[in-house]
Structure formats: C-alpha cells, structure tokens
C-alpha positions, 0 to 999 in steps of 0.5 A, a space after each residue: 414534222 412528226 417526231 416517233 409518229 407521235 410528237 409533232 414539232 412546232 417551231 424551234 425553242 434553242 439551240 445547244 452545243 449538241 442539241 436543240 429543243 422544239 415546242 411541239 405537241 404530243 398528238 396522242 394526249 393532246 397536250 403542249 411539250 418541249 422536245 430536245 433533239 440529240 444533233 445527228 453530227 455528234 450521235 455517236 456511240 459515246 454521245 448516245 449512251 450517255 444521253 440514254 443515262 442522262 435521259 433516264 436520270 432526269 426522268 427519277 425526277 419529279 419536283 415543282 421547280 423541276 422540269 418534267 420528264 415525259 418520254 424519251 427515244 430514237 426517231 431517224 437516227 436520233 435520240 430525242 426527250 420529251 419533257 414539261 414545256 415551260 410557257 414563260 423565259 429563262 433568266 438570261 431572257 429576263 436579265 436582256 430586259 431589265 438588266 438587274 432585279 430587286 432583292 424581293 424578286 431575287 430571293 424568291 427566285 434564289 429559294 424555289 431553285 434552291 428547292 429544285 436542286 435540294 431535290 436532286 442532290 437528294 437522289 444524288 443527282 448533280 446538275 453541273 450547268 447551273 446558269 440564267 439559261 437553265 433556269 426557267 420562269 413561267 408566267 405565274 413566276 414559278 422558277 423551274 430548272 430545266 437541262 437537268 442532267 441532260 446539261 453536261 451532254 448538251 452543254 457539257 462545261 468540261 468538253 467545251 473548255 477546248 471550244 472556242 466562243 462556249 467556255 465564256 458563257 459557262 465559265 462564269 457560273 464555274 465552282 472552283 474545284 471544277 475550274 481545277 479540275 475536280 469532279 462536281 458535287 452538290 456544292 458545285 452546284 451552290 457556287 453556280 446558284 450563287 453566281 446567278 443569284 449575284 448576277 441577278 443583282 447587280 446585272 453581271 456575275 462576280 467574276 468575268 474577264 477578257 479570256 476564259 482562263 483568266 476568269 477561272 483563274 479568279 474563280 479559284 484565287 479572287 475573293 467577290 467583291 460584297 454587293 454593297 460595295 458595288 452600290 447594290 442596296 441589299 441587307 447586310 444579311 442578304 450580302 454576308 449570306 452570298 458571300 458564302 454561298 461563293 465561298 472557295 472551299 465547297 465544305 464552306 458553302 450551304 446546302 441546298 435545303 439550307 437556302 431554300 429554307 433561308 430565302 423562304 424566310 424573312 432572314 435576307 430582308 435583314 430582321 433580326 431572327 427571336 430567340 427561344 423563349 426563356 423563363 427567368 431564373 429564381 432567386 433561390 433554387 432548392 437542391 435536391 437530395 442526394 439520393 434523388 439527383 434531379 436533371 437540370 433544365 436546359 434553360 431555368 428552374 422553378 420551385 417545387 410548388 407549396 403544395 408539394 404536388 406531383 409535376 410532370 414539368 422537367 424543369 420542376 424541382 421537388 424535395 425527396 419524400 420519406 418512404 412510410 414506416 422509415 426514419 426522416 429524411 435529410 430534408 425533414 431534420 433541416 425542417 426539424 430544426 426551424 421548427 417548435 419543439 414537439 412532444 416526444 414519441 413513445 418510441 423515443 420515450 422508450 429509447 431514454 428509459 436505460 439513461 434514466 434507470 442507470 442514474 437512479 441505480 447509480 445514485 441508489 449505489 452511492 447512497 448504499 455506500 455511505 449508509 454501509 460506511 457510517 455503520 462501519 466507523 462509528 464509536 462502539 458505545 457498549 464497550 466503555 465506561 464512563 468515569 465519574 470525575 468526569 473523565 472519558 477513557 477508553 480501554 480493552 477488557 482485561 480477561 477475566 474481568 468482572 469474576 
C-alpha cells in the first residue's frame, strides 16, 4: 500500500485507541519510517483538526531522545504522520521480558527521558501520556519518546476515562491533579516519569487496583511505598529522590532538567556529593580602616602579604595607604607606638618653638620682678647717721638743717 504516492506501508507497528502505526519506507529519499494513521471511523471534524495541531506541534521538536517528525498529511480521507522509526522496542516490551530492571540500566533510561521532555517543557510543549509504551529503546540503548503530542488524540487518557478496558492502562502513570481533574503541565509529566521509572524496578507501578477509580483514588490519597521496603536494592538516595518525583503536589516535584542532570550523575549510586572547596581561616584577621571598608570573602580571608604588594584576590585584606604629603593614618600611629622613638622633623621642631619662647619669657618676667622688688624696699643708707656710742637711730631731717 502506498501512502500520498509516496510512503509505502510495510507491516503493521501498533494499534491505539484512534490510531495505528506502520514500518514503512519513504520511495523518494530511500530511507525506513514509521507512519501513524488517523482511524477513519473517528475522523471527524474535531478529531482532525486537533491532529493537525498535535501534529505541527510534535514537528518544533527536534532533540536526540525524541522522536522525529518528518511529514504529515491527508491521503483517502485520512490523515497520517510520518515520523523517526525507531529500530529496538518499547519499555512495556522490555518489562514482558525481564520483569524488572537494575538500578544501572534504570537510571540511564530515567536520565536520557528526562532529557527528551526538558526539551519539550522548554518550548512549552506537554506530553500527557508518559508510560512504558511511549518510551522507545533502540539497540545502541538510546531511549527516544515517541507519541509526543500526538498522545492525548491517540491515546487521550481524559476522553478514555468513559472507555472501558483503556483507563486501566493509562491510570497507572496518572498525576494526581490530572486524576482530579486539573489541566496537565510539566510536572504532570514528572509524576508519570516517576511512576515508569518505580515500575521499571520493582516490576509493577506504585499504585495499581482492581478498578480504574480505586487506583486514581490512590494516586491522589496514598503515599508510595519506598522501594526498599519492597525489597528493591537501590541507594538510599535513589529511592528518597523518587519518592519525590511522586510527590502529590506538582510544585514539590523536580523538573525535568533537574533529573536529567541528576541521573547523569553519580548522585543515585548513593556517593556522597564534595563540597566547595574551603581554605582555612587565620588565626588573626586584620581590620580594615575605616575609610576603606573591605568586602568580606564569602568563605575565608587571608592576610595582606608582608610585602605590602597589590592583590587582585577578593578575599586579600590590606591596611589603607597615606596619601603622600598628607599626616599618617590611623593605622601608622598604632605602628608609631610599638616602635622606637625617632628624631623629631623640622616641622615638629618648629611646632615646639612657641612652648619653649613663652617659658624663657615667663622666666625672664619673673626675674625682673624680683631684681625691681629688692631696689625698691631695701634700707636708703645716705639718709642717716651713724652715732658714736654705737647706737644706730633713725630719724627725718629737721628743715633748715645743717645752716
């Protein structure tokens, strides 16, 4: 069969709830595709203009762990999408045929889907249908997110809550807000992540009961059980960090990016993360001046070095330097007073002078007064006689005197 004379239809892939997909090829680049199909039955007016959006959607995406867009169109009343054809199986696939998974193989997975949807949520795109059967695994190992967008038309987990045998499958990887309700987001698409990831595992999902609402009521009101509770043997950073990808409250979740970068990593092996590198702190750190205040370094401080050289190092401390010509700092007579004395400057000497000229002045007054007090009440001996018996009298002369 040959799809818009062009894409010629090889053998069946899947079969969705208003969907199928065949490995086909595309005659005029040569190469293997994958083309889904809208079913004509459900082709209506509605149906086909949200796979034109959903379709034109999945096409801005372009991303290692995503599956490729190529084309898309009408051909006999049908729209179809043409898209990356993964050569490998799906996660509900590989669960058939090992049941569970190591933590090794599990976070590799967990980390590269991570990826594809940090992508997505960064064009503002939601996938809504994240499960095993969306999650694509080549044979090199590379995980690729197929459905995307494309999800909620064929496999559309609002509409098939009123189809019998469908919701079983998709209420298993359902975010609570979505079991209430609620529009999807980014985070919606975390709890799902979280729910393959913990079923990827252990070999079942977190919650799963008898009846559709019953396992929707758990979503929504029942915490999941730790994985090694369940005899699961995973780090104890591994399980505490899925816990909270299944957090309830979508604000409480990681996102994508967050996981992506933590499964990456080394932390879900459980090895203990190093801390940012401190240097000590001194015994003694010297304060600034006031008039330079220096910035404190956000971890420790060192010394000025001796040599009193510039440090372009923001967490250096030096003392303020006296501009030339100006009088010493603060710093300077601290070191004045530990020092030994030094000869005085001439500018000093001349600052003494008026001290020392008013002491000699006040001691030349002083001796003035005492030379002026001792002329002034000694005995006048030219105006008395001396007896001759010996007897010393004093007396005013008599006027007229000596005529």
């Amino acid at each position: 069969m040959l799809v818009a004379g062009r894409y010629r239809l090889i053998s069946a892939i899947g079969r969705g709830g208003m969907g199928e997909v065949w490995r086909a090829t595309d005659e005029v680049l040569g190469r293997a595709v994958a083309v889904k199909l809208l079913l004509g039955e459900h082709a209506d007016e509605s149906a086909t203009a949200r796979f034109r959006l959903e379709a034109q959607t999945a096409a801005r995406l372009s991303h290692p762990h995503l599956v490729a867009v190529f084309d898309f169109g009408a051909w006999e009343n049908r729209l179809f999408l043409v898209m990356e054809l993964v050569e490998g199986r799906s996660l509900a696939d590989l669960l058939l045929a090992q049941e569970r998974l190591g933590p090794e193989q599990a976070a590799h997975i967990a980390g590269q889907a991570a990826a594809g949807l940090a992508a997505a949520h960064r064009q503002g795109i939601v996938h809504r249908d994240i499960k095993p059967g969306n999650l694509m695994m080549d044979g090199e190992g590379t995980v690729k997110i197929g459905d995307f967008g494309i999800a909620q038309f064929v496999d559309d987990p609002s509409a098939a809550l009123t189809t019998t045998g469908h919701i079983v499958g998709t209420s298993l990887y359902l975010a609570p807000e979505r079991a209430l309700g609620r529009t999807a987001d980014a985070a919606s698409d975390m709890y799902s992540l979280g729910c393959v990831i913990y079923q990827l595992l252990l070999g079942q999902p977190p919650f799963r009961s008898d009846t559709a609402t019953a396992t929707l009521y758990q979503h929504v009101d029942t915490p999941p059980v730790p994985l090694r509770q369940r005899g699961v043997d995973v780090s104890a950073a591994f399980d505490a960090y899925l816990l909270g990808l299944l957090a309830k409250q979508p604000e409480d979740r990681p996102t994508a990016q967050q996981v992506a970068d933590w499964f990456h990593g080394d932390a879900w092996r459980g090895h203990a993360e190093p801390l940012p590198q401190q240097r000590p702190a001194p015994a003694h750190q010297p304060v600034a001046h006031a008039s330079h205040p220096a910035t404190p370094a956000p971890f420790a401080t060192v010394p000025a070095p001796a040599s009193g050289a510039d440090s372009a190092a923001p967490t250096m401390y030096r003392l303020p330097q006296a501009p030339a010509g100006h009088g010493q700092g603060h710093g300077r007579r601290a070191a004045a007073r530990t020092a030994k004395p030094r000869r005085r400057t001439a500018g000093e000497a001349i600052r003494r002078r008026p001290r020392v000229a008013s002491a000699i002045a006040g001691a030349i007054a002083f001796l003035a007064a005492v030379f002026l007090g001792m002329s002034l009440f000694s005995p006048d001996t030219g105006s008395a006689t001396t007896p001759d018996d010996g007897t010393s009298t004093t007396a005013p002369a008599a006027p007229g005197a000596g005529r």
